[in-house]
C-alpha positions as CSV (number, residue, x, y, z in Angstrom):
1,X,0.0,0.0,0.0
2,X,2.7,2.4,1.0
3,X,5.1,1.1,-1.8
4,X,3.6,1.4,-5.0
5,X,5.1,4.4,-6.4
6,X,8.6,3.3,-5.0
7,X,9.1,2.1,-9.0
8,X,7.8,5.2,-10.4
9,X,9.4,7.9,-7.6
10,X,12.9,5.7,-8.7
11,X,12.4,6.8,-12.5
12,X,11.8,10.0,-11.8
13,X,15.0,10.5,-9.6
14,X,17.0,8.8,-12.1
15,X,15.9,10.9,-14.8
16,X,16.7,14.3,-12.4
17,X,19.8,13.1,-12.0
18,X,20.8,12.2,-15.9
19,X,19.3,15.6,-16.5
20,X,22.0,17.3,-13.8
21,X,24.6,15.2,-15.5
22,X,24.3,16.6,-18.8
23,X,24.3,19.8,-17.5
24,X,27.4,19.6,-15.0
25,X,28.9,18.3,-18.4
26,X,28.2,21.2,-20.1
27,X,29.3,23.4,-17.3
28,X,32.6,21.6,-17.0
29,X,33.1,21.5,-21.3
30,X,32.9,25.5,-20.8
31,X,34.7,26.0,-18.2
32,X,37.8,24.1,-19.6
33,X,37.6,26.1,-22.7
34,X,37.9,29.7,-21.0
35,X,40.3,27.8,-18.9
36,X,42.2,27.2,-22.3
37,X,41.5,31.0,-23.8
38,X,43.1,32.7,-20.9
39,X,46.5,33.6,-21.4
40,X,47.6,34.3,-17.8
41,X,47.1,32.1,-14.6
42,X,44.0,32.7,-12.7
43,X,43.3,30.9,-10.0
44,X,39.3,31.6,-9.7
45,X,39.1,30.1,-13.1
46,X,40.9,26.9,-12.1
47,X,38.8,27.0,-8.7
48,X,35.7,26.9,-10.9
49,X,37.1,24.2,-13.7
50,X,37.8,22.0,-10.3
51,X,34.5,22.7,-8.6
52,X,32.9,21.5,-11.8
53,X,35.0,18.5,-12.3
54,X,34.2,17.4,-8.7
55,X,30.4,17.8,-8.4
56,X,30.5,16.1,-12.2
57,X,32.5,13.2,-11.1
58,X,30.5,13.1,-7.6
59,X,26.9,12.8,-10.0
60,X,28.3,10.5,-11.8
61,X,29.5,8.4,-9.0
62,X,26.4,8.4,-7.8
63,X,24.7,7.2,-11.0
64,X,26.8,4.2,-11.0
65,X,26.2,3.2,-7.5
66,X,22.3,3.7,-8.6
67,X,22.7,1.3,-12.0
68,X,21.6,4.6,-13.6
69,X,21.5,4.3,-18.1
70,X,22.6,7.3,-19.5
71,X,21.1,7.3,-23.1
72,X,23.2,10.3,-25.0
């Protein structure tokens, strides 16, 4: 009784997190590129590149641990 939408919430949560995938992806593509343009060192840049790259790595991570399909 309490349990039948435990298939359906699952789904849902799965898809939420695919979807934050592709777009910590996206953040983390852009972030390498200015990364990359910038001719000097700066060190907020790099902060941000490996801020990305963590919570990225961290949702994907998780995904795996969950058995998660990501369909491109």
């Amino acid at each position: 009784m309490f349990f039948r939408n435990k298939g359906k919430l699952k789904k849902e949560f799965d898809e939420k997190l695919v979807d934050l995938i592709k777009e910590t992806k996206e953040d983390l593509q852009q972030t390498k590129i200015i990364e990359e343009l910038l001719d000097d060192y700066d060190l907020e840049i790099i902060a941000q590149r490996k801020a990305a790259e963590s919570i990225h790595y961290y949702l994907f991570k998780e995904a795996r641990i969950r058995r998660v399909l990501i369909k491109k």
